[in-house]
C-alpha positions as CSV (number, residue, x, y, z in Angstrom):
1,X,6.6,-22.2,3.7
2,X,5.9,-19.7,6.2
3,X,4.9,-15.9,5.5
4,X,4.3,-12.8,6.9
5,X,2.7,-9.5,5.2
6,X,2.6,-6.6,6.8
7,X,2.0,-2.8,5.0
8,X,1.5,1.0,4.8
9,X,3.8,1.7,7.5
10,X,4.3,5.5,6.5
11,X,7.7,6.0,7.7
12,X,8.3,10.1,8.3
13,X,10.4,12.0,11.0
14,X,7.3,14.1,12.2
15,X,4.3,13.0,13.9
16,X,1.2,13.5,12.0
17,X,-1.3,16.1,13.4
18,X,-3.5,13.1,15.4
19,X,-0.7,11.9,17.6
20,X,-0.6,12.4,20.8
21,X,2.5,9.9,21.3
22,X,6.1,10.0,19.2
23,X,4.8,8.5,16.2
24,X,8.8,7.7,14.8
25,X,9.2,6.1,18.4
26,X,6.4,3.8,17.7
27,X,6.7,2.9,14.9
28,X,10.2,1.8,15.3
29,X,8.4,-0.1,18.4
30,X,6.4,-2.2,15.6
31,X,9.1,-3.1,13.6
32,X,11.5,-4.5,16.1
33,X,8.2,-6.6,17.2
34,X,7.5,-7.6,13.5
35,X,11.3,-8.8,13.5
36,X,10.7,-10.7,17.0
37,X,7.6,-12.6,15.5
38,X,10.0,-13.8,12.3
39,X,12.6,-14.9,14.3
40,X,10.6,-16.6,16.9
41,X,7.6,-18.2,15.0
42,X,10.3,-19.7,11.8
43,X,8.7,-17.0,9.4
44,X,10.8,-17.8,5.9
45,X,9.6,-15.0,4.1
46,X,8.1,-11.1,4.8
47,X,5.9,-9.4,2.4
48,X,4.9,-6.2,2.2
49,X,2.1,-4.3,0.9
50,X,2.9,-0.3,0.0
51,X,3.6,2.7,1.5
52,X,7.3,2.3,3.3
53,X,7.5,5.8,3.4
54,X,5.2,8.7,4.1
55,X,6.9,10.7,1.1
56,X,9.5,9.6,-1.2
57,X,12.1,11.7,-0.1
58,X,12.2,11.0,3.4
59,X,15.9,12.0,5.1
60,X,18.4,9.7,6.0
61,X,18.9,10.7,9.5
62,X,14.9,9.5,10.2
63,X,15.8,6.2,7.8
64,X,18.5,5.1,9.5
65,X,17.2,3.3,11.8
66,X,14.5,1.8,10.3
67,X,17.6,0.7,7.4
68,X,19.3,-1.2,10.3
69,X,16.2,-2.7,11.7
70,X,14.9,-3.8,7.8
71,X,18.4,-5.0,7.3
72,X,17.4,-7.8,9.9
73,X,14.7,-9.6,8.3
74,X,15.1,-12.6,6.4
75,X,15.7,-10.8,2.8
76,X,14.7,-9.4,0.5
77,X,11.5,-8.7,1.5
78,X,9.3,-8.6,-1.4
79,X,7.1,-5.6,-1.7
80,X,5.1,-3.2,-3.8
81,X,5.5,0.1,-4.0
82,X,2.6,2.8,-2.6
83,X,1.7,6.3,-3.6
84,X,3.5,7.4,-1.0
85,X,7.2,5.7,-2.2
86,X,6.9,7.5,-5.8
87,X,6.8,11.1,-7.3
88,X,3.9,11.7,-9.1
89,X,2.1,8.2,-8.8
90,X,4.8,6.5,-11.4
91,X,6.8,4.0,-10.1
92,X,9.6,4.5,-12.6
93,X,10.8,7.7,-10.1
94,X,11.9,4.5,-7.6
95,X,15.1,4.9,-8.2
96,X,15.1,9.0,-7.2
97,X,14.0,7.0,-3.6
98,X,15.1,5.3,-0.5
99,X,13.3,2.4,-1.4
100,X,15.4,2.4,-4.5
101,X,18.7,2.2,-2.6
102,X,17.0,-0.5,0.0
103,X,16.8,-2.5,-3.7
104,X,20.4,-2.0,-4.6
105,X,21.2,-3.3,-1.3
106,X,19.0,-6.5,-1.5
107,X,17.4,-5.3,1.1
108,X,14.2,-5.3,-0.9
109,X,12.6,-6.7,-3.8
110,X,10.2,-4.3,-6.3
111,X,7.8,-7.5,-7.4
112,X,6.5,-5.4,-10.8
113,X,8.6,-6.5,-13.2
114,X,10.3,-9.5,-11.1
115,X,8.0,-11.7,-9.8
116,X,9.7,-14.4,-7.7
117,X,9.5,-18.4,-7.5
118,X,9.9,-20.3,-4.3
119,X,10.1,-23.7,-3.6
120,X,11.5,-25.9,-0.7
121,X,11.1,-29.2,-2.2
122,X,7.3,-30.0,-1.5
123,X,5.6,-27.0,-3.1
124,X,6.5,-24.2,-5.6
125,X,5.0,-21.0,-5.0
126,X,4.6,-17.8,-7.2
127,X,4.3,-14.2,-6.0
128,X,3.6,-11.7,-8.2
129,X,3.0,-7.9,-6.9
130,X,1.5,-4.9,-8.6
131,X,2.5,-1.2,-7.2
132,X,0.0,1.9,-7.3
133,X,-0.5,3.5,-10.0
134,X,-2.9,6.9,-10.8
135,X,-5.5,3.9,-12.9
136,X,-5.0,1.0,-10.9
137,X,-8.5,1.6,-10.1
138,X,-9.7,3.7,-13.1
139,X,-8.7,0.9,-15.9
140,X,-11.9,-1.1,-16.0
141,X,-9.8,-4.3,-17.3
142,X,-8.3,-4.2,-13.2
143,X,-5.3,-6.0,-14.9
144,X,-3.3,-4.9,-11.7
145,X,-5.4,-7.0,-9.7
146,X,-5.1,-10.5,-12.1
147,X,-2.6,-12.1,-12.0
148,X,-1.8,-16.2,-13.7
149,X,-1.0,-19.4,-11.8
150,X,1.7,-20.4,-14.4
151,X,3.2,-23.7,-13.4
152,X,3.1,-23.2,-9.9
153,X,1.4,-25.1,-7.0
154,X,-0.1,-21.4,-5.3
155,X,0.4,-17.7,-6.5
156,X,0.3,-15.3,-4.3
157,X,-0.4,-11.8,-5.8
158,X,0.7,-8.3,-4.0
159,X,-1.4,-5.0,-4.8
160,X,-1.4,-1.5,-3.8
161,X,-4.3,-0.7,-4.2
162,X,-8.0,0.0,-2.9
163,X,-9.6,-3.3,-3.2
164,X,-12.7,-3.5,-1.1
165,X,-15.3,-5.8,0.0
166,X,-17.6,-3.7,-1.2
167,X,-18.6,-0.7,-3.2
168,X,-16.6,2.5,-1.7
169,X,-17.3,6.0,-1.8
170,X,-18.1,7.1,-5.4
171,X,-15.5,10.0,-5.7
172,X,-12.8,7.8,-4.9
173,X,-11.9,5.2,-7.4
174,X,-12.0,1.6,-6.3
175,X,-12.6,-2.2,-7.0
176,X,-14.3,-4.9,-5.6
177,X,-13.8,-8.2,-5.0
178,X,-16.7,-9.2,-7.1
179,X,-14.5,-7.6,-10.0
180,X,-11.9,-9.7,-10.0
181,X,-12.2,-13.2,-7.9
182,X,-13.1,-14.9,-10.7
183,X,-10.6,-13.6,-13.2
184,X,-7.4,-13.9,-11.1
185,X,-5.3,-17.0,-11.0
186,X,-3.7,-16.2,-7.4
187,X,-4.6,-18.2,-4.2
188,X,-3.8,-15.5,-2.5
189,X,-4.3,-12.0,-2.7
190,X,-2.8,-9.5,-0.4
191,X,-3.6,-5.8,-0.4
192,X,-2.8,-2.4,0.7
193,X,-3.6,1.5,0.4
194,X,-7.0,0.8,2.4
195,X,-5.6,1.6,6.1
196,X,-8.6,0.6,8.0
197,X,-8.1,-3.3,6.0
198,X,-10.5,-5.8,6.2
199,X,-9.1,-8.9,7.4
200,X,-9.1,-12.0,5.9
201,X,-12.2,-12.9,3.0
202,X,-12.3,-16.1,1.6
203,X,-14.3,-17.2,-1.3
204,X,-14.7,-20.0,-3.8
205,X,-10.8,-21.1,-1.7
206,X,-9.3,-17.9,-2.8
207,X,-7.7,-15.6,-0.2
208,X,-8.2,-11.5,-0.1
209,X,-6.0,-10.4,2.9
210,X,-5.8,-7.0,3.8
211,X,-4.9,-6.5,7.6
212,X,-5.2,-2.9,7.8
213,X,-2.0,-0.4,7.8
214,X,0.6,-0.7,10.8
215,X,0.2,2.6,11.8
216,X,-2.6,5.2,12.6
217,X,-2.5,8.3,11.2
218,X,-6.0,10.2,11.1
219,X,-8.4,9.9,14.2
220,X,-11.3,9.1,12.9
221,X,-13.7,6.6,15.0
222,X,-12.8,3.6,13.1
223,X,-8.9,4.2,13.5
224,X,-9.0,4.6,17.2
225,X,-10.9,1.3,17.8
226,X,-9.1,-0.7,15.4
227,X,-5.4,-2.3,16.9
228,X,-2.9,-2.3,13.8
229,X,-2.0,-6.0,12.6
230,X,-0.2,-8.3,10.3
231,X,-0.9,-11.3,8.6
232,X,0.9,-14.8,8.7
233,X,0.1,-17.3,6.2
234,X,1.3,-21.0,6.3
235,X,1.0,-23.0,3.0
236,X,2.3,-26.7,3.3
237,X,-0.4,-29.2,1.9
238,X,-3.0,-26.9,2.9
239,X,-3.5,-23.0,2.7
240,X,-3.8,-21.5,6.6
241,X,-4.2,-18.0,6.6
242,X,-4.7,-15.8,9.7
243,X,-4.4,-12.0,11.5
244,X,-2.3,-11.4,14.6
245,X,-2.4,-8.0,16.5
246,X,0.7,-5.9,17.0
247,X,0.9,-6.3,21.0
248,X,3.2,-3.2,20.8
249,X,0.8,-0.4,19.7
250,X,-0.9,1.8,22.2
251,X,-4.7,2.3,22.6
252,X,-6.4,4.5,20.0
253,X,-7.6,6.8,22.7
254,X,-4.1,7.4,24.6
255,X,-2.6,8.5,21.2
256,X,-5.1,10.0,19.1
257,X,-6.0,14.0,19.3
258,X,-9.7,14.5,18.8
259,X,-9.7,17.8,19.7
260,X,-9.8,19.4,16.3
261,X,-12.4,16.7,14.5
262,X,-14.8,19.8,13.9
263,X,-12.4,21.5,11.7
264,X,-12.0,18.3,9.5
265,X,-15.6,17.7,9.2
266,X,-16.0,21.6,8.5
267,X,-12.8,20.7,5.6
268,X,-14.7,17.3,4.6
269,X,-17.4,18.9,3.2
270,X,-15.6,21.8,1.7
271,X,-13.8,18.8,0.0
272,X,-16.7,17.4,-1.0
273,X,-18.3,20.7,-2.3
274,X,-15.0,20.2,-4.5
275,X,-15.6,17.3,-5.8
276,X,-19.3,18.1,-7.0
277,X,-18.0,21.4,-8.6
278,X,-15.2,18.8,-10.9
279,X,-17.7,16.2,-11.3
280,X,-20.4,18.8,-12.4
281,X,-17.7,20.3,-14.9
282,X,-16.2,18.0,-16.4
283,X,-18.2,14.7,-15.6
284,X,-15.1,13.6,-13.4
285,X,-15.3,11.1,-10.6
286,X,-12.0,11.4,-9.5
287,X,-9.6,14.6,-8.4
288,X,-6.3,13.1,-8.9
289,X,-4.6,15.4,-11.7
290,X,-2.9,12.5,-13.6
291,X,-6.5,10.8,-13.3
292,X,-7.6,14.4,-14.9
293,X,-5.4,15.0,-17.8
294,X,-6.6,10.7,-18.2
295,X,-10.0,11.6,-18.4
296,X,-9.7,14.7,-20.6
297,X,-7.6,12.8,-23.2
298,X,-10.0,10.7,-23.5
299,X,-12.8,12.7,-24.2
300,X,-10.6,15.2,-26.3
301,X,-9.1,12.2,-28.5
302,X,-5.9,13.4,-27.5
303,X,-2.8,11.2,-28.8
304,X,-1.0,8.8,-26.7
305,X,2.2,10.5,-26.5
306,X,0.8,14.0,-26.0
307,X,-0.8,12.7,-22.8
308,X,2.1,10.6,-22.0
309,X,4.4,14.1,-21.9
310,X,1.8,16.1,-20.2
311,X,2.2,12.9,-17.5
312,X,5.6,12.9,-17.5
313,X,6.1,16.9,-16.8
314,X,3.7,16.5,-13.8
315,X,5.6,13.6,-12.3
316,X,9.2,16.1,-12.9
317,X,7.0,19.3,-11.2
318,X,5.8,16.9,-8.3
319,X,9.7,15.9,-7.9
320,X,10.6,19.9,-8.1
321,X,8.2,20.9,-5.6
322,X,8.9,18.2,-3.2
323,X,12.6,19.3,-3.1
324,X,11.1,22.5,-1.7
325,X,8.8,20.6,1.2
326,X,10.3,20.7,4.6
327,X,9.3,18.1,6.5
């Protein structure tokens, strides 16, 4: 059986503050090249990683096309949902979403609760798929990131998430590889949330595959170098894993703006200064709020359900105040 996985494609009708180009134009570019590569190279299923949208209520006059376009893969395609998809980090609010009416339609499949088994006659395969939630990378178990094999020949295991090769930027909650390649089950284990990606790592014959997000939307150094890509992976007697470039997506340096880079380094360390004052405060190494009210139940011995509801009115105040975003 033949995959592709693609992910973090950030679907919004305006173009972030980098681009130069139509960013909606492109994008739309990428996809109808993503659906040429299926249809040409015999692809039997597409996987996807996080981050359809750029915000969960994106309109229907920007989705429309990319609706028809998604319509024409082989489906569903099986996905995980991103921080982006949801209000307030919770992927129960899926349903308030596009993505939920993509899943009504077939058009998708949410691997949470669902995962799905294949098999063509000659080998059975498992994917599994975890979306993002506010401790996917605060819970030191990383249970989002293991996943069992089960009676299947290979698992493959979907994560939104920032898995990285190697220790990340302490303010930002993460997970490495080391933490979890010997604990998970999967063969295979594909990643998003981490734009800039990584490629393909290999170790001990297990797969980490994260082949960067299809789009650029900052325009920093790394993001105008690096060429957006996909992954195909090929599993017959044998596991063949390996990165192809979207031919369709411009040059960094025709489509990124760097004209303003001082101001963001001028708000990066204002951001930073941030940080420090939280962590010096309250000994917190993250700035997320549901990560916040997290930490503070924790040290306050706060009950489960009282944190629960505090979590649950952020996730309906994030939905309120989104109503009130214009694009």
């Amino acid at each position: 059986m033949k995959f592709l996985f693609f992910t973090d494609t950030h679907i919004r009708g305006t173009n972030p503050r980098a681009r130069l180009d139509d960013f909606e134009k492109t994008l739309y570019n990428k996809f109808e090249e993503l659906l040429s590569y299926v249809r040409l190279n015999n692809i039997d299923y597409v996987l996807f990683g996080g981050d359809l949208l750029d915000r969960p209520d994106v309109s229907l006059s920007v989705m429309q096309k990319f609706i028809d376009v998604l319509n024409k893969f082989p489906k569903p395609i099986y996905m995980v949902l991103g921080n982006h998809d949801i209000y307030g980090q919770n992927p129960n609010t899926v349903n308030r979403t596009i993505i939920g009416i993509l899943e009504t339609l077939g058009i998708v499949w949410i691997l949470d609760d669902k995962p799905v088994e294949l098999n063509d006659g000659k080998v059975k395969i498992k994917i599994t798929g975890s979306s993002f939630t506010y401790d996917i990378d605060v819970d030191s178990s990383k249970s989002k990131y293991i996943t069992n094999k089960g009676e299947c020949d290979y698992l493959i295991h979907i994560a939104h998430g920032m898995l990285m090769e190697k220790p990340f930027i302490k303010e930002v909650p993460h997970t490495t590889i080391d933490e979890i390649i010997q604990r998970t089950e999967a063969d295979i284990t594909l990643c998003g949330h981490y734009h800039t990606g990584y490629g393909i790592i290999k170790i001990e014959n297990k797969y980490i595959v994260n082949p960067g997000a299809i789009v650029r939307i900052n325009n920093s150094i790394a993001e105008i170098k690096r060429q957006p890509s996909f992954a195909v992976i090929d599993i017959n007697e044998n596991i063949s894993v390996y990165i192809e470039k979207l031919k369709s997506a411009p040059r960094g340096e025709d489509i990124l703006d760097r004209s303003f880079i001082k101001i963001q380094e001028q708000r990066e360390i204002l951001f930073n200064n941030i940080i420090q004052t939280v962590n010096t405060y309250g000994e917190f190494e993250m700035l997320s709020i549901n990560q916040i009210v997290e930490e503070v139940a924790k040290k306050e011995s706060i009950p489960d359900e009282i944190k629960k509801e505090v979590l649950d009115r952020l996730t309906r105040a994030h939905i309120i105040l989104s109503k009130e975003v214009v694009d």
